[in-house]
PDB file of N, H, CA, C and O in Angstrom:
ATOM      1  N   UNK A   1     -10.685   2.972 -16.468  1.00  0.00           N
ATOM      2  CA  UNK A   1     -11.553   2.085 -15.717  1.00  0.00           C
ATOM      3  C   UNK A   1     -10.753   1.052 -14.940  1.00  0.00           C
ATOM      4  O   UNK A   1     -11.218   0.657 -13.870  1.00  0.00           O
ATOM      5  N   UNK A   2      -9.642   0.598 -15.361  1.00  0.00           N
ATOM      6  H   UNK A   2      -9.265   0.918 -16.230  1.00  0.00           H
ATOM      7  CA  UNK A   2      -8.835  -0.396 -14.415  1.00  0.00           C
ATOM      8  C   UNK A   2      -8.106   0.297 -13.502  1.00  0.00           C
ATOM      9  O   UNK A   2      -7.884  -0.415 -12.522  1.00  0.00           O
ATOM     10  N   UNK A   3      -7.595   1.487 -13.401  1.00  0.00           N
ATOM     11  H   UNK A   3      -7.775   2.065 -14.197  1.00  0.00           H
ATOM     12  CA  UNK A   3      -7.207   1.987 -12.264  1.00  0.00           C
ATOM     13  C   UNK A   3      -8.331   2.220 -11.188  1.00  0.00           C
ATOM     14  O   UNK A   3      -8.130   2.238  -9.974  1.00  0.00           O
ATOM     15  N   UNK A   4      -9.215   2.349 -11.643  1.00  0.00           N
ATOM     16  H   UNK A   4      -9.379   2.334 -12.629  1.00  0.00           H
ATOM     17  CA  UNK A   4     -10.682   2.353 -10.298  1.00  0.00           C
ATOM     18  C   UNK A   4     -10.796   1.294  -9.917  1.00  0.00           C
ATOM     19  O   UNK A   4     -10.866   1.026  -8.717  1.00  0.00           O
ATOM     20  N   UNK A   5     -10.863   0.061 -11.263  1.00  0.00           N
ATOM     21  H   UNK A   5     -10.806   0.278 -12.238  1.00  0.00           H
ATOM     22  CA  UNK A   5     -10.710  -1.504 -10.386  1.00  0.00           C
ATOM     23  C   UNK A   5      -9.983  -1.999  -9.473  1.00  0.00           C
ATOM     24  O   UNK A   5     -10.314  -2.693  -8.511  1.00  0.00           O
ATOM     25  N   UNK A   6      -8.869  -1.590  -9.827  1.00  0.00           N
ATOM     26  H   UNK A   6      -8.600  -1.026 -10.608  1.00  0.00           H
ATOM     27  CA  UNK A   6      -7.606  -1.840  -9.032  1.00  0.00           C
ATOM     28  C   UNK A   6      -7.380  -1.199  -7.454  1.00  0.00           C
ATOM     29  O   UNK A   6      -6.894  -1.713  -6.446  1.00  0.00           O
ATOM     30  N   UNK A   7      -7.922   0.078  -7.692  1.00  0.00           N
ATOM     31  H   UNK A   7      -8.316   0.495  -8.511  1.00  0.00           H
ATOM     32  CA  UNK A   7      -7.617   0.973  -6.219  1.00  0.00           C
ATOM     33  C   UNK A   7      -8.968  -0.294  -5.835  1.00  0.00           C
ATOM     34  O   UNK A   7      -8.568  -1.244  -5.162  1.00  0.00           O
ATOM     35  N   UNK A   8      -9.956  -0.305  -6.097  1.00  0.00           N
ATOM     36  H   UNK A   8     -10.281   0.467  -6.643  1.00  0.00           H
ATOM     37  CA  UNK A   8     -11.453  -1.104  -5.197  1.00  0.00           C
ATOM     38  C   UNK A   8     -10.773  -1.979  -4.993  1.00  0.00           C
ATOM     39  O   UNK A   8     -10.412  -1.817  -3.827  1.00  0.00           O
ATOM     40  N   UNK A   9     -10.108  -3.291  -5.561  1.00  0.00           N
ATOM     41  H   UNK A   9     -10.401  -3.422  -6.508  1.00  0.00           H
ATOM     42  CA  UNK A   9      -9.366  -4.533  -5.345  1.00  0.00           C
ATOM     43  C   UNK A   9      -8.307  -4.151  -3.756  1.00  0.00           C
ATOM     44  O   UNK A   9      -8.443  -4.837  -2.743  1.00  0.00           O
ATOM     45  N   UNK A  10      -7.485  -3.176  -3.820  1.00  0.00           N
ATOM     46  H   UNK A  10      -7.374  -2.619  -4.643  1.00  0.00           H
ATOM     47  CA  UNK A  10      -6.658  -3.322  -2.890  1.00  0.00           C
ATOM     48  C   UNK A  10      -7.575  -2.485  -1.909  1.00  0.00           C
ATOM     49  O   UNK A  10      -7.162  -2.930  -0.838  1.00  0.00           O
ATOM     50  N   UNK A  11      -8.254  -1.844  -1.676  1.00  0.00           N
ATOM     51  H   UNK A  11      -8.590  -1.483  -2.546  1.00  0.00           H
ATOM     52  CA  UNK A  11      -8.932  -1.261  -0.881  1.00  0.00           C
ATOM     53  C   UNK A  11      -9.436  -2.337   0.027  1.00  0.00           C
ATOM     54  O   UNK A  11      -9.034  -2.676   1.140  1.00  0.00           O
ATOM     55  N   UNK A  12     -10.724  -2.941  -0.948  1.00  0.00           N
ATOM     56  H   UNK A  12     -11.051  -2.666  -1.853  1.00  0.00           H
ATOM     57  CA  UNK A  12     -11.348  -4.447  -0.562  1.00  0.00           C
ATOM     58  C   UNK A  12     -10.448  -5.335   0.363  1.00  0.00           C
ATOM     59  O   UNK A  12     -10.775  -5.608   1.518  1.00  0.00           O
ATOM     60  N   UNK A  13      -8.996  -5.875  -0.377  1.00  0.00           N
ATOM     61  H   UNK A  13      -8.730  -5.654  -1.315  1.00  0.00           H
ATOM     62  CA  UNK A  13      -7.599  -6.192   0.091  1.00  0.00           C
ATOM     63  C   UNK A  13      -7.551  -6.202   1.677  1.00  0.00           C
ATOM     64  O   UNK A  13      -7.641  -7.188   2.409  1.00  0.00           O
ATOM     65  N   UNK A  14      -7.331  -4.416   2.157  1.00  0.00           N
ATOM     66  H   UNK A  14      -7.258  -3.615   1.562  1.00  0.00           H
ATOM     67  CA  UNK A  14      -6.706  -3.566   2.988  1.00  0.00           C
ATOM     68  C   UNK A  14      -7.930  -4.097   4.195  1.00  0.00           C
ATOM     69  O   UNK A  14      -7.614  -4.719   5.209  1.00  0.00           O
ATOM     70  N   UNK A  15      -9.023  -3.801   3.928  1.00  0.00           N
ATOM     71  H   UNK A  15      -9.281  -3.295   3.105  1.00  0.00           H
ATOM     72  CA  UNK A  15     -10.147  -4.427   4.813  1.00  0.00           C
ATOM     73  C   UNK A  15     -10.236  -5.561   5.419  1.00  0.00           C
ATOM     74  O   UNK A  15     -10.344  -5.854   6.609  1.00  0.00           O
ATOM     75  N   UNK A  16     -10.162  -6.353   4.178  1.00  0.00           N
ATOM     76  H   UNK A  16     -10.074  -6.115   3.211  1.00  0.00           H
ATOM     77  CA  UNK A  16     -10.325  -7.784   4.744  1.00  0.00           C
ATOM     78  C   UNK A  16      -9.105  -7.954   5.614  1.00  0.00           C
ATOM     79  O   UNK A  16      -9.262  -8.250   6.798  1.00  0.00           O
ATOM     80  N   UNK A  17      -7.827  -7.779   5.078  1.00  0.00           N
ATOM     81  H   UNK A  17      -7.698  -7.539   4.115  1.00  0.00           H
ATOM     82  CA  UNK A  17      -6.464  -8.057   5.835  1.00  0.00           C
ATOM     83  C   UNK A  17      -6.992  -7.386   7.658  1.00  0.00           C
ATOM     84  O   UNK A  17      -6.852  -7.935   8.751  1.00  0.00           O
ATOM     85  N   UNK A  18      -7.294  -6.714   7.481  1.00  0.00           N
ATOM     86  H   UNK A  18      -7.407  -6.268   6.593  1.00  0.00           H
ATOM     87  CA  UNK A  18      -7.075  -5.373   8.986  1.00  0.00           C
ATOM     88  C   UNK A  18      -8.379  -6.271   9.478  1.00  0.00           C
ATOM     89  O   UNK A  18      -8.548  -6.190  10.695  1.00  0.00           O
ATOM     90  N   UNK A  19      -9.219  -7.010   8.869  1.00  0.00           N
ATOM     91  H   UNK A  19      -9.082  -7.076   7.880  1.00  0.00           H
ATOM     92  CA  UNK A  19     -10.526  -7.562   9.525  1.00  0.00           C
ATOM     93  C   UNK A  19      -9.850  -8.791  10.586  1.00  0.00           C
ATOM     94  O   UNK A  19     -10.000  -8.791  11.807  1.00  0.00           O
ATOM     95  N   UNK A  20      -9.019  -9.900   9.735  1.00  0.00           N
ATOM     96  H   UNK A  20      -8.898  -9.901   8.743  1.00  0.00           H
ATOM     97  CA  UNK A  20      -7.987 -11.109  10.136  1.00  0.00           C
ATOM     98  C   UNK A  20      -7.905 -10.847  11.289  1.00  0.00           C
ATOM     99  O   UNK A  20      -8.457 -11.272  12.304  1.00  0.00           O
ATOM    100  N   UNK A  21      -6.419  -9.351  10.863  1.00  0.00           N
ATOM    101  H   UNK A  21      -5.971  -9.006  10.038  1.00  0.00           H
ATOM    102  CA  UNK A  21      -5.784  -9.009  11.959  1.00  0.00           C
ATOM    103  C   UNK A  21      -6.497  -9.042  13.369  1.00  0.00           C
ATOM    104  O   UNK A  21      -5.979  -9.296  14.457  1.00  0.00           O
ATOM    105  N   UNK A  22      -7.653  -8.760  13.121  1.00  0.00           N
ATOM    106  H   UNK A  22      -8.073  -8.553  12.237  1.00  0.00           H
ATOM    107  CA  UNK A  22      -8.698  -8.317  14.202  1.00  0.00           C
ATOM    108  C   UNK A  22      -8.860  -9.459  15.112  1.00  0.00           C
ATOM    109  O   UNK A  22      -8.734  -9.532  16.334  1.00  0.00           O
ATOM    110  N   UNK A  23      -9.172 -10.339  14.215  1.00  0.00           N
ATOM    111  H   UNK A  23      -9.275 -10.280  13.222  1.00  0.00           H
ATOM    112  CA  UNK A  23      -9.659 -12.294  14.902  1.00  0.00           C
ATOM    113  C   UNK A  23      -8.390 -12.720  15.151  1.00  0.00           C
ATOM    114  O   UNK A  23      -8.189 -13.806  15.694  1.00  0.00           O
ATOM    115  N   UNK A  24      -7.482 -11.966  14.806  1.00  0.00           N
ATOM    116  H   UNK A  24      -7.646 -11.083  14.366  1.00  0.00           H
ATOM    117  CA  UNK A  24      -6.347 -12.975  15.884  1.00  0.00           C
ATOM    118  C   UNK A  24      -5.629 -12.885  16.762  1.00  0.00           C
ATOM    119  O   UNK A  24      -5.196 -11.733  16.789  1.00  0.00           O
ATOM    120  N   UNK A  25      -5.188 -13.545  17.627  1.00  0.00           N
ATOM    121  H   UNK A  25      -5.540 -14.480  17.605  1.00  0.00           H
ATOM    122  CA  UNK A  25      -5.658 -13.984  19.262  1.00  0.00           C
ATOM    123  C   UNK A  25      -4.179 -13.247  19.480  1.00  0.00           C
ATOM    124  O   UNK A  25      -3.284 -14.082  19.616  1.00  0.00           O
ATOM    125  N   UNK A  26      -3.847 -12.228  19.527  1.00  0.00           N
ATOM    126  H   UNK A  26      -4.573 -11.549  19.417  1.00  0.00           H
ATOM    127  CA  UNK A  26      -2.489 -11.274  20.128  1.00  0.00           C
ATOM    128  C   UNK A  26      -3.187 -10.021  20.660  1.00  0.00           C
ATOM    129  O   UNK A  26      -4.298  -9.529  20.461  1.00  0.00           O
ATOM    130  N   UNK A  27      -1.939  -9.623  21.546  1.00  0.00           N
ATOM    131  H   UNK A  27      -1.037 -10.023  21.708  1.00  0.00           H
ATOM    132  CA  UNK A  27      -2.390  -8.744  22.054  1.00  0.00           C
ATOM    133  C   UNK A  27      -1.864  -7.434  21.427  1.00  0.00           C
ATOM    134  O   UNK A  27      -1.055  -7.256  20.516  1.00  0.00           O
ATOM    135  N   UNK A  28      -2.753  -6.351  22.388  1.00  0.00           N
ATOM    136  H   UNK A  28      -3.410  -6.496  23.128  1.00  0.00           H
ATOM    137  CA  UNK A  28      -3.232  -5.141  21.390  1.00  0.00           C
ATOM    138  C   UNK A  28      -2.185  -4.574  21.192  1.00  0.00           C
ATOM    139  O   UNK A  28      -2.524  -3.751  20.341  1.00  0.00           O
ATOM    140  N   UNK A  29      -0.734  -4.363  21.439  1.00  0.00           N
ATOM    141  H   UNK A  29      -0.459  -5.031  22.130  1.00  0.00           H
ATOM    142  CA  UNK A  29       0.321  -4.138  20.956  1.00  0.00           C
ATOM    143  C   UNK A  29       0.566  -4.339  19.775  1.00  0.00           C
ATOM    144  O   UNK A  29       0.611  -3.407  18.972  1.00  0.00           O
ATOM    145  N   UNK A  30       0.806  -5.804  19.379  1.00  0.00           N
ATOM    146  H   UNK A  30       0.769  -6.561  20.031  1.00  0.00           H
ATOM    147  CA  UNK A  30       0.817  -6.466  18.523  1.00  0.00           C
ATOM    148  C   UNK A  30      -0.198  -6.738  17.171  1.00  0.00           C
ATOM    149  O   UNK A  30       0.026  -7.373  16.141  1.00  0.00           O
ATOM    150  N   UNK A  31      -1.215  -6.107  17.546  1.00  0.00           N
ATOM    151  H   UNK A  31      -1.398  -5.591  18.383  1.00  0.00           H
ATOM    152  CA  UNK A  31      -2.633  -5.814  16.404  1.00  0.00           C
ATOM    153  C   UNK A  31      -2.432  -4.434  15.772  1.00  0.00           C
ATOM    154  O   UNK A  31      -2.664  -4.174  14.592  1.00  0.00           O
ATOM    155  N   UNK A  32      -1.931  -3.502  16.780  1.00  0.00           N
ATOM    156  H   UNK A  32      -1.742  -3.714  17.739  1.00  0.00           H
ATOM    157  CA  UNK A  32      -2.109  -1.998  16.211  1.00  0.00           C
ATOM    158  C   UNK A  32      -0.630  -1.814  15.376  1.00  0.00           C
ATOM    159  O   UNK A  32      -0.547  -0.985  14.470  1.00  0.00           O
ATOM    160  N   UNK A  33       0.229  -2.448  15.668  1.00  0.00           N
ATOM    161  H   UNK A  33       0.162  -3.122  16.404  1.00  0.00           H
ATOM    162  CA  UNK A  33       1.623  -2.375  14.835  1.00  0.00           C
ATOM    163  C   UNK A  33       1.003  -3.198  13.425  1.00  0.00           C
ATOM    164  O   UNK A  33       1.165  -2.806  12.269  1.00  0.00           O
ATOM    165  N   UNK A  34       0.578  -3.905  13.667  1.00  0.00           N
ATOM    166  H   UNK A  34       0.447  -4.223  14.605  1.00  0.00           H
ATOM    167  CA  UNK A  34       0.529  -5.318  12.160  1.00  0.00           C
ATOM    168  C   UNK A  34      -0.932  -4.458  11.525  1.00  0.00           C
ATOM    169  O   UNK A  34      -1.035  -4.734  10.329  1.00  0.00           O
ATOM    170  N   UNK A  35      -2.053  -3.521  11.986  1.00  0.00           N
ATOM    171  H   UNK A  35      -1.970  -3.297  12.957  1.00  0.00           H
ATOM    172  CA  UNK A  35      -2.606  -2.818  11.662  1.00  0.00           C
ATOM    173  C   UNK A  35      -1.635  -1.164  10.888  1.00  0.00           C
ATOM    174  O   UNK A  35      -1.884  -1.001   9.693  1.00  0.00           O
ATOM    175  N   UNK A  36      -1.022  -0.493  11.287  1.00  0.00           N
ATOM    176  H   UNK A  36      -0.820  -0.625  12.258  1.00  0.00           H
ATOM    177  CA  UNK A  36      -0.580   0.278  10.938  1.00  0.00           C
ATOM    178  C   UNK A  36       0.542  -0.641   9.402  1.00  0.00           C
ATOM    179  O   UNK A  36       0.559  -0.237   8.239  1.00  0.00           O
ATOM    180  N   UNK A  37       0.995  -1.354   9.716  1.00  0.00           N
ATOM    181  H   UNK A  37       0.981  -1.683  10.660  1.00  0.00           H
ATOM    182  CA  UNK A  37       2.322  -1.664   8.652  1.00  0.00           C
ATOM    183  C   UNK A  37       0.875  -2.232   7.541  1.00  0.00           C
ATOM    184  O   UNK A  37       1.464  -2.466   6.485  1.00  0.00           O
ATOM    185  N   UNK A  38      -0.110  -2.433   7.382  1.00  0.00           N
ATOM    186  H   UNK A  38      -0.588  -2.243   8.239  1.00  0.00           H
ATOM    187  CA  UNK A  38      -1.143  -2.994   7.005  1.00  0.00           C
ATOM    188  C   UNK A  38      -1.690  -2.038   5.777  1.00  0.00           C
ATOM    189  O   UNK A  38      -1.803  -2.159   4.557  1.00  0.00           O
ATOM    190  N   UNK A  39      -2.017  -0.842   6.935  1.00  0.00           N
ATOM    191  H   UNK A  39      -1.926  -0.743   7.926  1.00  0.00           H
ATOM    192  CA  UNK A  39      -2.253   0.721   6.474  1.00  0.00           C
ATOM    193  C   UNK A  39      -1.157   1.584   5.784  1.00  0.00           C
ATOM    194  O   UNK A  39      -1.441   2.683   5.307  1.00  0.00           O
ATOM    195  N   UNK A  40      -0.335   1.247   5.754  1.00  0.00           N
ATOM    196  H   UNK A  40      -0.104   0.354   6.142  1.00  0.00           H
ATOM    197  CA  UNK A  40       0.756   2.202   5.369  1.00  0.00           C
ATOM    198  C   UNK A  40       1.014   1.115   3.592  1.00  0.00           C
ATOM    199  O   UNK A  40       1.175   1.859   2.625  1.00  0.00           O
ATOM    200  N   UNK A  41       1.035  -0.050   3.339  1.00  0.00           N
ATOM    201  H   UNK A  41       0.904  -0.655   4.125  1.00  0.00           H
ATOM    202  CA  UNK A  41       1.233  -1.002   2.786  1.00  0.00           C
ATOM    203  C   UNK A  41       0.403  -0.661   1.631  1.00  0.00           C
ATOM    204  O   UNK A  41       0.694  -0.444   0.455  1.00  0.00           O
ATOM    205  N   UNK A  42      -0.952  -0.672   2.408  1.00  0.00           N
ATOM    206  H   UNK A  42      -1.189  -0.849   3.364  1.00  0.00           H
ATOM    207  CA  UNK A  42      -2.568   0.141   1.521  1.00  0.00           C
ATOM    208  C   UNK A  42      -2.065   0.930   0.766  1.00  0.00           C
ATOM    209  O   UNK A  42      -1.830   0.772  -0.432  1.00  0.00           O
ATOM    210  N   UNK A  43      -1.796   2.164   1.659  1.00  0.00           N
ATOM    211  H   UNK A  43      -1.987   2.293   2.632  1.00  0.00           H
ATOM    212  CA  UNK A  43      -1.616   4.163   1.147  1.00  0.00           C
ATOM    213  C   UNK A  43       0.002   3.860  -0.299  1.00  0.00           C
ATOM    214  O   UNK A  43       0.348   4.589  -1.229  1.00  0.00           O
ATOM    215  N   UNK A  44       0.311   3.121  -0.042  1.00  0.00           N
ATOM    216  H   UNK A  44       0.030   2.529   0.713  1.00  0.00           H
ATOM    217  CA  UNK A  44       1.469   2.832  -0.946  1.00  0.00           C
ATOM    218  C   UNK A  44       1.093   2.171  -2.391  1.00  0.00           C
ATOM    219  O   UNK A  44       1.312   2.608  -3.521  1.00  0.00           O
ATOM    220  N   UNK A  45       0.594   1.235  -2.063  1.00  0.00           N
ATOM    221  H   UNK A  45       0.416   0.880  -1.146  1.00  0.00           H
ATOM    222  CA  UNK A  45       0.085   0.387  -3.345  1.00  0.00           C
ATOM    223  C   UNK A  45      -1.099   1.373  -4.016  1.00  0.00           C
ATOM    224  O   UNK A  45      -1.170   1.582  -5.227  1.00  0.00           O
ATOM    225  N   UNK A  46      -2.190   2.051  -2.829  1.00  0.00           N
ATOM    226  H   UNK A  46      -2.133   1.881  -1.845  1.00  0.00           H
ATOM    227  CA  UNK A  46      -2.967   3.063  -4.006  1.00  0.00           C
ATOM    228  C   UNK A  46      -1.887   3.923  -4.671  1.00  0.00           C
ATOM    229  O   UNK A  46      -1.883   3.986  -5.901  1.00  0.00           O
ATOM    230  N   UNK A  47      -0.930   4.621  -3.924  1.00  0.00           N
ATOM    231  H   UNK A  47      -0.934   4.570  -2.925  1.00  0.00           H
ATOM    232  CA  UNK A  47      -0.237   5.817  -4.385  1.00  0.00           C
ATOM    233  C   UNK A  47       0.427   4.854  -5.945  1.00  0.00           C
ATOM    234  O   UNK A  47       0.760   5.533  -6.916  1.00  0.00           O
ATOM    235  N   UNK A  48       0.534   3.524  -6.004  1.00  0.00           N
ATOM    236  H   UNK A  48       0.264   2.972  -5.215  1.00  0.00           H
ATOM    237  CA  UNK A  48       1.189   3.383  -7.156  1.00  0.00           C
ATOM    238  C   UNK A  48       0.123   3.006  -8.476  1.00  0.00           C
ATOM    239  O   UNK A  48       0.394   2.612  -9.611  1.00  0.00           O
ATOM    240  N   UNK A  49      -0.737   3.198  -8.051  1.00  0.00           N
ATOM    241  H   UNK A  49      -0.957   3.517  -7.129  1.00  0.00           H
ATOM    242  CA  UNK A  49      -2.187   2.702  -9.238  1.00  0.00           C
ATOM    243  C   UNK A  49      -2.380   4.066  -9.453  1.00  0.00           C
ATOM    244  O   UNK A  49      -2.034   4.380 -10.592  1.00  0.00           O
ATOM    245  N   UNK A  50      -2.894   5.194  -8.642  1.00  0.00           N
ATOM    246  H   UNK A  50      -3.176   4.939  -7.717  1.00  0.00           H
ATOM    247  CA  UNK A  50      -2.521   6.282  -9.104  1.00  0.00           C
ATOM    248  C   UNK A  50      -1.125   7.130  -9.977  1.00  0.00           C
ATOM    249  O   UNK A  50      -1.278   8.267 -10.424  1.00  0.00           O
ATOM    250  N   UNK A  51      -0.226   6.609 -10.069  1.00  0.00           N
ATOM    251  H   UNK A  51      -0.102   5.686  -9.706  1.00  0.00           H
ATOM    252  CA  UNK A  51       0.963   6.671 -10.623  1.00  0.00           C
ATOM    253  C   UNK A  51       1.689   8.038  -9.954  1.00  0.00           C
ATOM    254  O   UNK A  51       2.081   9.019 -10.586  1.00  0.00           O
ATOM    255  N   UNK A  52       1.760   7.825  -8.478  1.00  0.00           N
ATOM    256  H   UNK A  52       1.442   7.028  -7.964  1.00  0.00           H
ATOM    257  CA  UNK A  52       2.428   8.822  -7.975  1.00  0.00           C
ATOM    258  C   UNK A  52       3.935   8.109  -7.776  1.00  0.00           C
ATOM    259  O   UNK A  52       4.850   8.891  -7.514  1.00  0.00           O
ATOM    260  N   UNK A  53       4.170   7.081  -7.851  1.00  0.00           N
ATOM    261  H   UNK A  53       3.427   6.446  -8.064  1.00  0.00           H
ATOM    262  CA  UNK A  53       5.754   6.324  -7.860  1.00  0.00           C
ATOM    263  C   UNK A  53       5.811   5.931  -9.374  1.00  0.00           C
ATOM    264  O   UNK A  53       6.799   5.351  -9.824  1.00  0.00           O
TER     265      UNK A  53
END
């Protein structure tokens, strides 16, 4: 049951962060890079609650 908590926590996390990113005032260069390193950050931290590292 805490590994389901945990993936929902950083999931929840991953959203809100990429939501920020959204409201702030740079341009779209600069949103889709800090979006991707955002996303990749996500897919990592689930892969370690799942215990693939």
């Amino acid at each position: 049951m805490s590994i389901l908590i945990g993936i929902l926590i950083t999931f929840l996390v991953v959203i809100l962060v990429l939501y920020l990113i959204n409201m702030l005032p740079l341009d779209g260069r600069a949103k889709q890079i800090a979006r991707v390193v955002v996303i990749i950050i996500g897919i990592v931290s689930l892969l370690k609650y799942l215990a693939v590292f």
